[in-house]
C-alpha positions in Angstrom: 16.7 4.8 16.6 15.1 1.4 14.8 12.4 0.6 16.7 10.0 -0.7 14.6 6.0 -1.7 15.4 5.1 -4.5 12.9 1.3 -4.2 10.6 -0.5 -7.6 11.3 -4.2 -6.3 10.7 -6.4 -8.0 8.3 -8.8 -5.2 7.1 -11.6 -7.9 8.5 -10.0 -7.5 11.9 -9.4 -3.5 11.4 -13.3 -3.2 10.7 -13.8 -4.4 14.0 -11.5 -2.5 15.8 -13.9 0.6 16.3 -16.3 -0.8 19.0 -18.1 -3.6 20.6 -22.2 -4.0 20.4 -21.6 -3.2 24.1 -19.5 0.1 23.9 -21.9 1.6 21.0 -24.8 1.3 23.1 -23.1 2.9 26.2 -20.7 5.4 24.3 -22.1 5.8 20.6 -18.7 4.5 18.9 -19.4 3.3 15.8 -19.8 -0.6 15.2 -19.0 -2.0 11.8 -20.9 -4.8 10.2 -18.5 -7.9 9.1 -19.1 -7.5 4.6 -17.0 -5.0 3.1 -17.5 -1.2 2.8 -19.2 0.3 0.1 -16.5 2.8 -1.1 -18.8 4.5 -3.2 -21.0 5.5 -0.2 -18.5 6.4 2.1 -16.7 10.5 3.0 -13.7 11.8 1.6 -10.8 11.1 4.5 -8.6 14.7 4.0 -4.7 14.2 3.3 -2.8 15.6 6.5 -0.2 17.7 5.1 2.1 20.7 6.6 4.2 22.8 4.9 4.8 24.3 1.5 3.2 22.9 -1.3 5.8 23.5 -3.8 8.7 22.1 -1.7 11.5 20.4 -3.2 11.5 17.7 -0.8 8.3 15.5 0.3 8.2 13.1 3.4 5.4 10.9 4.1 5.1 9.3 7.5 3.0 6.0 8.2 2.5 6.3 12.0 0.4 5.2 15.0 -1.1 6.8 18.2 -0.3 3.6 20.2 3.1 2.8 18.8 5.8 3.6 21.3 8.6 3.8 18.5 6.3 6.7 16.6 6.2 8.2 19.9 9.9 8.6 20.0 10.1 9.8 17.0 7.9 12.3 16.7 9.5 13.8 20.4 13.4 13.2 19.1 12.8 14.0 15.3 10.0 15.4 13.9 10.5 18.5 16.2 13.5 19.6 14.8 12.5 18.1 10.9 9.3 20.9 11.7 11.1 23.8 12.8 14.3 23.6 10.6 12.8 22.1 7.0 8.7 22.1 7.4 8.5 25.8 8.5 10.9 26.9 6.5 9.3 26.1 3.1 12.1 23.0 2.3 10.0 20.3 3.4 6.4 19.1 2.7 5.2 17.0 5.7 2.2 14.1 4.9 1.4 12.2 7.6 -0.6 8.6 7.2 -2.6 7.1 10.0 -1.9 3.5 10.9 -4.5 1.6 13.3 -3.3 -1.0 14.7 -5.8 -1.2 17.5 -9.5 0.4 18.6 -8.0 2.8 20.8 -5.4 4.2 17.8 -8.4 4.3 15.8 -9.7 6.8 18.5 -7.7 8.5 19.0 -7.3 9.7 15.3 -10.7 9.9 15.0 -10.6 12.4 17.7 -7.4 14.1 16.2 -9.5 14.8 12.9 -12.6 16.3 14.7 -10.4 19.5 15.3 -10.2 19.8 11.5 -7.1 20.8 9.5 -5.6 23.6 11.9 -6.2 21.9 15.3 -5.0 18.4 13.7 -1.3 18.7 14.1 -1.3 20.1 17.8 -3.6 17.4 19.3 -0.9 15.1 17.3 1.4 16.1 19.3 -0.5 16.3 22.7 -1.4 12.5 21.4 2.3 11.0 21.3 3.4 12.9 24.1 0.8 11.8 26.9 0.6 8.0 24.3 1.7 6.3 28.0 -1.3 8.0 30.3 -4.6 8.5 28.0 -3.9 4.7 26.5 -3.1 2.8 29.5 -6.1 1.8 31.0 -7.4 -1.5 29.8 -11.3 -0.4 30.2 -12.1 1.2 26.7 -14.5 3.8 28.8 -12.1 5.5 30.3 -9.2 5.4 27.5 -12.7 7.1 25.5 -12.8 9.8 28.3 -8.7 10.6 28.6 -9.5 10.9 25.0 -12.0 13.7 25.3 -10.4 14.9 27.8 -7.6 16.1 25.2 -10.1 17.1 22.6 -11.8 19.7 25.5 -8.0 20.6 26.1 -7.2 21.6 22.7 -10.8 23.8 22.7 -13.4 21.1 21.0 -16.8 20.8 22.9 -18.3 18.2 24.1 -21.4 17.9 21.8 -18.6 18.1 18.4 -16.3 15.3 19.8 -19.5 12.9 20.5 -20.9 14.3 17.1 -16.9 12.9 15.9 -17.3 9.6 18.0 -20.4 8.5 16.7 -19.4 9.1 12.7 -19.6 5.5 11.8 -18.9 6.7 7.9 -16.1 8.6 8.7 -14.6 6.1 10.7 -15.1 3.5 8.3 -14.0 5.6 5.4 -10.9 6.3 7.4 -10.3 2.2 7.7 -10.9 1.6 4.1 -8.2 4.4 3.0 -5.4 3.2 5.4 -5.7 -0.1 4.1 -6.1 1.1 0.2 -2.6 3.7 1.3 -0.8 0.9 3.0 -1.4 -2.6 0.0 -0.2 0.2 -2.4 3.1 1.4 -0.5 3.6 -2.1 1.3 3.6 -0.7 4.8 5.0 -3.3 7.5 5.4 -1.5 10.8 5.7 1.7 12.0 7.1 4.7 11.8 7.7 4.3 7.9 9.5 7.5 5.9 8.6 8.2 2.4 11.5 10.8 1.2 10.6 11.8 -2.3 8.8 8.4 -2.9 12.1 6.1 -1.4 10.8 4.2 1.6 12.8 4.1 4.7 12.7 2.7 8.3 12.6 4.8 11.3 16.1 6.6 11.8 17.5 9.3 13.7 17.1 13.0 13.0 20.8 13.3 11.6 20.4 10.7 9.4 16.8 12.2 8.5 18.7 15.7 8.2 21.2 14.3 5.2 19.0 12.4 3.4 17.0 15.4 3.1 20.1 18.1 2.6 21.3 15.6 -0.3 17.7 15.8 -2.2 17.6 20.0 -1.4 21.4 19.8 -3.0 19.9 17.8 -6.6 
């Protein structure tokens, strides 16, 4: 398992990546203007972490909702990396969004509107149906399959267009992935952080000893 999806986004081009005039006035995504953000003015974007705090071992994942490869991964590894090391106390989990396009932007954006307990299972309902809520080529309707996944996993409809419409947020979120990815110089996706050592994607035995040979130190 080396697939690898490649980071080509200027944070110019990522700023635009939330909407078009056109889909803000039928939808209420947010549009961003073309200067910079003010940083000072924008939310706090919340770390996504699982597990135990005081763990031993840390991973950090750079990943993206429309990237095939972090699909995989999180299907054929992270599974087994949660129930074996993450429950279990051994492994603190971070995960990193990575937007490569409007609709992983999205769909992250509707990911967070659960809030810290919901975040992690709409993940997952994310990669695994990647190939049917993001295949349409009409941003409408990749918008709806969206909701439609938020209603799913018990957010209304008045908190997800509340979520939608969070042009701060969403902009805040853009500003950090781009501050988190210059500073661990992020190319593609998935990328592993074990204990601050970068690695490419990899299969869940070769995951597994990496992380049994940091629990051994």
């Amino acid at each position: 398992m080396r697939g690898f999806h490649m980071i080509e986004l200027t944070r110019r081009s990522l700023l635009g990546l939330a909407a078009t005039t056109a889909l803000v006035a039928v939808m209420g995504l947010p549009a961003f203007a073309e200067g910079e953000a003010d940083a000072a003015a924008l939310p706090e974007v919340p770390e996504l972490v699982l597990g135990a705090a005081d763990a031993k071992v840390t991973i950090m994942e750079y990943a993206s909702y429309t990237c095939p490869h972090c699909a995989s991964f999180h299907a054929a590894v992270f599974k087994p990396l949660k129930a074996e090391y993450i429950d279990t106390g051994k492994v603190k989990f971070v995960y990193r969004e990575v937007y490569f396009d409007r609709y992983g932007l999205w769909a992250s954006i509707m990911a967070r509107c659960g809030g810290d307990m919901r975040y992690f299972g709409i993940s997952s309902i994310l990669f695994e149906k990647q190939q049917e809520w993001a295949a349409s080529d009409d941003p409408a309707v990749v918008v709806e399959n969206l909701k439609t996944i938020g209603r799913t996993a018990g957010l209304d409809s008045a908190a997800l267009d509340a979520c939608f419409k969070d042009e701060k947020m969403a902009e805040a979120m853009v500003a950090q992935f781009q501050k988190n990815m210059e500073a661990d110089k992020v190319e593609g996706t998935p990328t592993l952080f074990i204990n601050g050592v970068k690695h490419a994607n990899m299969a869940y035995a070769d995951l597994k000893a990496l992380i049994d040979a940091e629990l051994a130190k």
